[in-house]
Each structure stands twice: as C-alpha cells, then as structure tokens.
C-alpha positions as protocol buffer text, in pm:
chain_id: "A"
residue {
  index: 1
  type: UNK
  ca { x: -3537 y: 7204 z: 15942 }
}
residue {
  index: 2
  type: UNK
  ca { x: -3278 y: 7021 z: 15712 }
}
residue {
  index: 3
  type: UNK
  ca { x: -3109 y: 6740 z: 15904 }
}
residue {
  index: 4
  type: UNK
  ca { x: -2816 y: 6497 z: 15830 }
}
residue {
  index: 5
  type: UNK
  ca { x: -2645 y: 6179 z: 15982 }
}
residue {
  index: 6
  type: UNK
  ca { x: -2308 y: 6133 z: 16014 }
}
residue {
  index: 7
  type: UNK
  ca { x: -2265 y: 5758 z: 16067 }
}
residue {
  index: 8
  type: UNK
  ca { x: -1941 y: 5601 z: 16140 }
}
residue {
  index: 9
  type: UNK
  ca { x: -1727 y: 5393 z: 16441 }
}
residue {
  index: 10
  type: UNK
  ca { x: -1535 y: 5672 z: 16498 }
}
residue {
  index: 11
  type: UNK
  ca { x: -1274 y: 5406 z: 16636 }
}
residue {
  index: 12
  type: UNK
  ca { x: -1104 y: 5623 z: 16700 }
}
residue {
  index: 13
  type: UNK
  ca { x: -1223 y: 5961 z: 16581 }
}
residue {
  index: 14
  type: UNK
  ca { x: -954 y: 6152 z: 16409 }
}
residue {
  index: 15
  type: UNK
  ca { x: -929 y: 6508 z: 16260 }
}
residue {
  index: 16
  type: UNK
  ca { x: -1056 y: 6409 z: 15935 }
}
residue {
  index: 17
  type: UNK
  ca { x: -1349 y: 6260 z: 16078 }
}
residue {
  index: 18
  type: UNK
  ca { x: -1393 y: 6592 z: 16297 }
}
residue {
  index: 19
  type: UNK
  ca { x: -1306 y: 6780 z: 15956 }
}
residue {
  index: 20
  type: UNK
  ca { x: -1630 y: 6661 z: 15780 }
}
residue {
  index: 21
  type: UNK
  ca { x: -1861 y: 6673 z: 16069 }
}
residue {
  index: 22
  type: UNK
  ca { x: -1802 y: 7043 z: 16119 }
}
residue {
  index: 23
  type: UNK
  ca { x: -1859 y: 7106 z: 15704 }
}
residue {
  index: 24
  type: UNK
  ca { x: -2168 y: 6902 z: 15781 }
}
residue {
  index: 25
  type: UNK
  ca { x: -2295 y: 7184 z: 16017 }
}
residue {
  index: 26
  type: UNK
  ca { x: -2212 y: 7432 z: 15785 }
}
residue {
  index: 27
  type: UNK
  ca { x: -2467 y: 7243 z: 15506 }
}
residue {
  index: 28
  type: UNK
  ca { x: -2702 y: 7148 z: 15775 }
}
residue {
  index: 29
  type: UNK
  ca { x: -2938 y: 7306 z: 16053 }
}
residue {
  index: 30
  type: UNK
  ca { x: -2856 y: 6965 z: 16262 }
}
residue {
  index: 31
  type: UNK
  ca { x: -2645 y: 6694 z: 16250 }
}
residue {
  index: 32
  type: UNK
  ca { x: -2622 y: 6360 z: 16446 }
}
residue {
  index: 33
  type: UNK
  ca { x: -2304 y: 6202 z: 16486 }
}
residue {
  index: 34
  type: UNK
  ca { x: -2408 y: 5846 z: 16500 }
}
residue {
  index: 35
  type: UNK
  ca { x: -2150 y: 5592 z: 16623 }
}
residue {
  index: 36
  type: UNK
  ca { x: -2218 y: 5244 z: 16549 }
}
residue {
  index: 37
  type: UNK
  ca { x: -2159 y: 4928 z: 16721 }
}
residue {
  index: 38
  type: UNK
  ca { x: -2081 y: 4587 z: 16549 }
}
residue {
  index: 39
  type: UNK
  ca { x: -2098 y: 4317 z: 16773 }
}
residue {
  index: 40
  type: UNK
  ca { x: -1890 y: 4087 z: 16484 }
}
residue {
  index: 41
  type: UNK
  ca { x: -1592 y: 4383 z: 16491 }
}
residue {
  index: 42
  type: UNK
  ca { x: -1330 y: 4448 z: 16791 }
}
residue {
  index: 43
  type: UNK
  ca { x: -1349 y: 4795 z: 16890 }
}
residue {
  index: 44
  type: UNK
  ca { x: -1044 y: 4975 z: 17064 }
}
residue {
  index: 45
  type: UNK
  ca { x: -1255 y: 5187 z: 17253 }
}
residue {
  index: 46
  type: UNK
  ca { x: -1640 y: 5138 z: 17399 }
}
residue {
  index: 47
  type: UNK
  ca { x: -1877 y: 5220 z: 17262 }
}
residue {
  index: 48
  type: UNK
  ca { x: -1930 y: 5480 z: 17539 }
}
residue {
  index: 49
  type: UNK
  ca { x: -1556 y: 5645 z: 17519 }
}
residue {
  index: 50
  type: UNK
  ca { x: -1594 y: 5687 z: 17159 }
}
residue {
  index: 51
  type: UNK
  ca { x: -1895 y: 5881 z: 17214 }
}
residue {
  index: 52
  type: UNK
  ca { x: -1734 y: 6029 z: 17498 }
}
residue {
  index: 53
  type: UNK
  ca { x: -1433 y: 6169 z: 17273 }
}
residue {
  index: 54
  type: UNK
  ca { x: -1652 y: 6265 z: 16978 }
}
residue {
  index: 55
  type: UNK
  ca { x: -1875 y: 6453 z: 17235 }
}
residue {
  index: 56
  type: UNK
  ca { x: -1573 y: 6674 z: 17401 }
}
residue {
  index: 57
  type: UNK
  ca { x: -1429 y: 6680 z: 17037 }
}
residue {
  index: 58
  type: UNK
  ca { x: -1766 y: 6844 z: 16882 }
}
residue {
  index: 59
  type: UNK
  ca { x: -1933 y: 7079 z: 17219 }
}
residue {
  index: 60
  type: UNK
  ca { x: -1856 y: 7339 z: 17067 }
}
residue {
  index: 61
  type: UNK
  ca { x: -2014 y: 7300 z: 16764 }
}
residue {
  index: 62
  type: UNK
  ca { x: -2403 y: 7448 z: 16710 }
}
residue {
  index: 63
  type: UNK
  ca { x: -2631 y: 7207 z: 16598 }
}
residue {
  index: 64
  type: UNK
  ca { x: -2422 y: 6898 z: 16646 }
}
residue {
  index: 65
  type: UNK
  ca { x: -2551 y: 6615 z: 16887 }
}
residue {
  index: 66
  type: UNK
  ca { x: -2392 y: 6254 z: 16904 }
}
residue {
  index: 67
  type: UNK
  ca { x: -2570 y: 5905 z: 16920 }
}
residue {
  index: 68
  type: UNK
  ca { x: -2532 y: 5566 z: 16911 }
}
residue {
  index: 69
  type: UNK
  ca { x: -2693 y: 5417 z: 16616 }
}
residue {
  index: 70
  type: UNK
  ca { x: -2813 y: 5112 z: 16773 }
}
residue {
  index: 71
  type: UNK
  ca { x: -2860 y: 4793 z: 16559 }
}
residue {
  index: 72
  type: UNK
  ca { x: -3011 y: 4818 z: 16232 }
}
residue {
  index: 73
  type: UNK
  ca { x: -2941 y: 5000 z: 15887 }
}
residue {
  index: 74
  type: UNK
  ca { x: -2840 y: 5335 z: 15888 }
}
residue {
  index: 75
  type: UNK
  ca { x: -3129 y: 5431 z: 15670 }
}
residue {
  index: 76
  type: UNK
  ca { x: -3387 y: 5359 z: 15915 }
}
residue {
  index: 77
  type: UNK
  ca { x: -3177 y: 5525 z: 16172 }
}
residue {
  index: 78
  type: UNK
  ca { x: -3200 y: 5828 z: 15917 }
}
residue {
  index: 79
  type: UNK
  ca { x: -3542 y: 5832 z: 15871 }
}
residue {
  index: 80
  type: UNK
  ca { x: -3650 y: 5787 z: 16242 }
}
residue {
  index: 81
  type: UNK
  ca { x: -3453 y: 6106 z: 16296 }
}
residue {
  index: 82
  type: UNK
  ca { x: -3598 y: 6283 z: 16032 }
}
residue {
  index: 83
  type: UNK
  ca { x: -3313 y: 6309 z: 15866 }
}
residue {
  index: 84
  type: UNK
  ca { x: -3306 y: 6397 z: 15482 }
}
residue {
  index: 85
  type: UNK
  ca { x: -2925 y: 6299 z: 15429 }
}
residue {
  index: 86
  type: UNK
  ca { x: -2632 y: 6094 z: 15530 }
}
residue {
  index: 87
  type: UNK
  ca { x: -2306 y: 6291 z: 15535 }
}
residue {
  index: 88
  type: UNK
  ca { x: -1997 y: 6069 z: 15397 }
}
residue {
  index: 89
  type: UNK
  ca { x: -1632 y: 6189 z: 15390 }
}
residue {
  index: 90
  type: UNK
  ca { x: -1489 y: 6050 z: 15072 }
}
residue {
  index: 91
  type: UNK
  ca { x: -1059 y: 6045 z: 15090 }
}
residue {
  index: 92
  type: UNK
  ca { x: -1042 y: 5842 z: 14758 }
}
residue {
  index: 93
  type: UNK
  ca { x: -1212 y: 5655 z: 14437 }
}
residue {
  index: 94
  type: UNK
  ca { x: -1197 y: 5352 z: 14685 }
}
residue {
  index: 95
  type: UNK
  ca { x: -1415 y: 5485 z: 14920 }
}
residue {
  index: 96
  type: UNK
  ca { x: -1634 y: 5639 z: 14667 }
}
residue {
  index: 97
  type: UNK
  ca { x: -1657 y: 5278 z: 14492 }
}
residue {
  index: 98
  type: UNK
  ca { x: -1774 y: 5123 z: 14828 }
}
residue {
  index: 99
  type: UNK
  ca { x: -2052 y: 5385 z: 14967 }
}
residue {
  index: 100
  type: UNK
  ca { x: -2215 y: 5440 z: 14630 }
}
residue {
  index: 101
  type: UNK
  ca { x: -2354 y: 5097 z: 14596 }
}
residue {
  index: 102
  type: UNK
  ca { x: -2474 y: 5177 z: 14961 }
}
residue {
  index: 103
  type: UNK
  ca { x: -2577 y: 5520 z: 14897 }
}
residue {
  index: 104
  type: UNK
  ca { x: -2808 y: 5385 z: 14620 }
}
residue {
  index: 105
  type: UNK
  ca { x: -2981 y: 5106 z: 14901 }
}
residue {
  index: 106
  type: UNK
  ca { x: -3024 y: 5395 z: 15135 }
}
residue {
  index: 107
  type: UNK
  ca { x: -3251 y: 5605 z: 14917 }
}
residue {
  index: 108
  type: UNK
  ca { x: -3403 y: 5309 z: 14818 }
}
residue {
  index: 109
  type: UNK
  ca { x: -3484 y: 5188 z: 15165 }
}
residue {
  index: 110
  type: UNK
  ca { x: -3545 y: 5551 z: 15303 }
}
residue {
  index: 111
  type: UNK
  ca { x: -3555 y: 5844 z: 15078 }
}
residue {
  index: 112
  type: UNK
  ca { x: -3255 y: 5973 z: 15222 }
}
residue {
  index: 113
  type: UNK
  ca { x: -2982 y: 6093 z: 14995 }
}
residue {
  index: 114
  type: UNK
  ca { x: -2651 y: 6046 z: 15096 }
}
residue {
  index: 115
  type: UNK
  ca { x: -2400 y: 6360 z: 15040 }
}
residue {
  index: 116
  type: UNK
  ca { x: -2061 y: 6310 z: 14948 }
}
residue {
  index: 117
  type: UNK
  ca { x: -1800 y: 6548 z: 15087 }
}
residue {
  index: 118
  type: UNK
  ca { x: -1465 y: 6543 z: 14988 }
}
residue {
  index: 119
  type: UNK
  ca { x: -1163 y: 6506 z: 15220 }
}
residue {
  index: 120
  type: UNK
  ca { x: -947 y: 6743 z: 15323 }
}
residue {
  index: 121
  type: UNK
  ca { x: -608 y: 6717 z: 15141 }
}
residue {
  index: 122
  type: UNK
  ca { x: -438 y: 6676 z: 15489 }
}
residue {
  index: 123
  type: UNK
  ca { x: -667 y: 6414 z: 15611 }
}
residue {
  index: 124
  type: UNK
  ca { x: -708 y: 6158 z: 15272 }
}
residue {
  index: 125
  type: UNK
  ca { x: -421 y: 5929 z: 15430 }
}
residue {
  index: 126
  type: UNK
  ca { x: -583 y: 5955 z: 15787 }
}
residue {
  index: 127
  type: UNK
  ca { x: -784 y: 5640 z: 15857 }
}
residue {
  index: 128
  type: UNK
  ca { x: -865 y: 5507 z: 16263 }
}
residue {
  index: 129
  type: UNK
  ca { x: -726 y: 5183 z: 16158 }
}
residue {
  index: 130
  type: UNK
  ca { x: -384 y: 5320 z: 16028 }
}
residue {
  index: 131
  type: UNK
  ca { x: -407 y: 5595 z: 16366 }
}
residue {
  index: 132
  type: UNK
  ca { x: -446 y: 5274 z: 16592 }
}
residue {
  index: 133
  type: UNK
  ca { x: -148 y: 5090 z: 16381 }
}
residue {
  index: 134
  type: UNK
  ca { x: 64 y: 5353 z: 16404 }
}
residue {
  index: 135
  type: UNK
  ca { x: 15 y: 5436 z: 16763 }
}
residue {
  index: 136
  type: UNK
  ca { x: 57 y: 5061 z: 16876 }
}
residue {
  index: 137
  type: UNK
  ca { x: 380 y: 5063 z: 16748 }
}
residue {
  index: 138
  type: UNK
  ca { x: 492 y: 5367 z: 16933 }
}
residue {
  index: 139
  type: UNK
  ca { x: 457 y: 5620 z: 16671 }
}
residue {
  index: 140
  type: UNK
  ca { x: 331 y: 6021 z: 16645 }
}
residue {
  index: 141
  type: UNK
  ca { x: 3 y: 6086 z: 16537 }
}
residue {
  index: 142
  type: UNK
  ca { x: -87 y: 6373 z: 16760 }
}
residue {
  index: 143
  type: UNK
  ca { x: -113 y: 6529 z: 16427 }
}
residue {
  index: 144
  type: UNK
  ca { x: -417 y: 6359 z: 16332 }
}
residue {
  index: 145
  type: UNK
  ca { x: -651 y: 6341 z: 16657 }
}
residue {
  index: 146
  type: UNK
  ca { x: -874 y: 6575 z: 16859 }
}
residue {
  index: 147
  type: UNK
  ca { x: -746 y: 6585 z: 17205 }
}
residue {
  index: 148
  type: UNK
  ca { x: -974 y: 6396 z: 17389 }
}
residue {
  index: 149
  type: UNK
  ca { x: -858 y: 6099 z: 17162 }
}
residue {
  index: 150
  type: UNK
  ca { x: -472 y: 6162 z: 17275 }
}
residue {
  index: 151
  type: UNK
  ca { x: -557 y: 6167 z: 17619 }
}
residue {
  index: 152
  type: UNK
  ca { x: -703 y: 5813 z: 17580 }
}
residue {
  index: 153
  type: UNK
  ca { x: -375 y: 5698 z: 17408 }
}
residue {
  index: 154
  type: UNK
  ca { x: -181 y: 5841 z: 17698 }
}
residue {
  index: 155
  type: UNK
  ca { x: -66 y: 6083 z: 17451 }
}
residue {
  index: 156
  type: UNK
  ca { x: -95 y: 6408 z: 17674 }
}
C-alpha cells in the first residue's frame, strides 16, 4: 500500500490546503493529514478545532484520515506510519526554496521522499496567515475556506 503525509498547521485550513490533500488521494492509496503543534507559535485555533475543521472538510474523501503529528520531525512521523512520501503544496519559487533544503533532511533522516505538487492557480496567493489577516480586519474570504472554517469565523 503506497502511503503519504500531508504535514502542515492547517491554521486555518483553506481551499488550497484542501486542494492538494484531495490530489494527494488521487496519487496515494492513504493519506494522513498531520496537523502539527508548536508550542513556540500562537495558533488561532486548537489544536483540536483545526483537526476538527480539516476532519468535516476531508469525510468525504476515501483514504484520507487526519492526525496530530505530535512533537518531533516529520520524518519520523513518516516513517512510523509507514509512509513512503510527504505531500507538499508548492504556490511559488519561495516555497520551493524553503522545503527543498528540508526535503533533502527528510530522506536523509527517513527514506521518505517528499513530492512536490504544484498549486492551483486560484489558490498560489491563499496563505492561513494572509486568510486570518484579512478576516481580522473585517474582510471576505469565504472564497478561500472549506465551510467548517467559516463557521468558526462566524462567517455563516
């Protein structure tokens, strides 16, 4: 069975996010959504409601299950689910520039490749940190998130 991780904060998780994790399951027989939790970063949302909204967000997908990472690199947490891949969205040479040096570690560490996939044109702007900007300062991006995310917001 081939299996990826999809690793991220998913604070919050937005459409682009959602985007790549289905393409994931397209590639993959299984793939774990695995939030992670810095205890040095400020979250928006718990640990628990981001799982919460990625889980309503993903149900219906087959072969999709969603888990905290726990502490620790991601390429252990890859290996101890028998993963053979990470799954990375990509929206720009910046992002490439930061995950391959990390990309590189993880097969070191692990054996596990990582895959790159491409953004969707309508998501490479989409980031949680611009979604949670925007929405603090009253604007629309209803656009941009799964449901479950804009009834968090008080959005609908």
């Amino acid at each position: 069975m081939q299996k990826a991780v999809c690793p991220g904060s998913f604070d919050p998780v937005h459409n682009g996010h959602i985007e790549i994790i289905v393409r994931a399951a397209s590639l993959f027989e299984e793939v774990v959504v695995a939030v992670s939790n810095n205890p040095a970063k400020t979250y928006r949302f718990s640990l628990e409601e981001r799982m919460d909204m990625i889980s309503e967000t993903v149900r219906a997908i087959q072969g999709v299950t969603v888990m905290p990472m726990g502490t620790g690199l991601i390429a252990n947490f890859a290996r101890e689910q028998g993963a053979q891949a990470l799954v990375k969205g990509i929206r720009n040479a910046t992002d490439l520039n930061y995950e391959m040096p990390m990309a590189t570690f993880n097969r070191h560490l692990s054996g596990v490749e990582t895959v790159f996939l491409p953004a969707d044109a309508r998501y490479q702007h989409v980031s949680s940190t611009l979604i949670k900007e925007i929405t603090g300062h009253k604007g629309d991006i209803t656009d941009f998130i799964p449901y479950a995310v804009a009834q968090r917001f008080g959005l609908r």
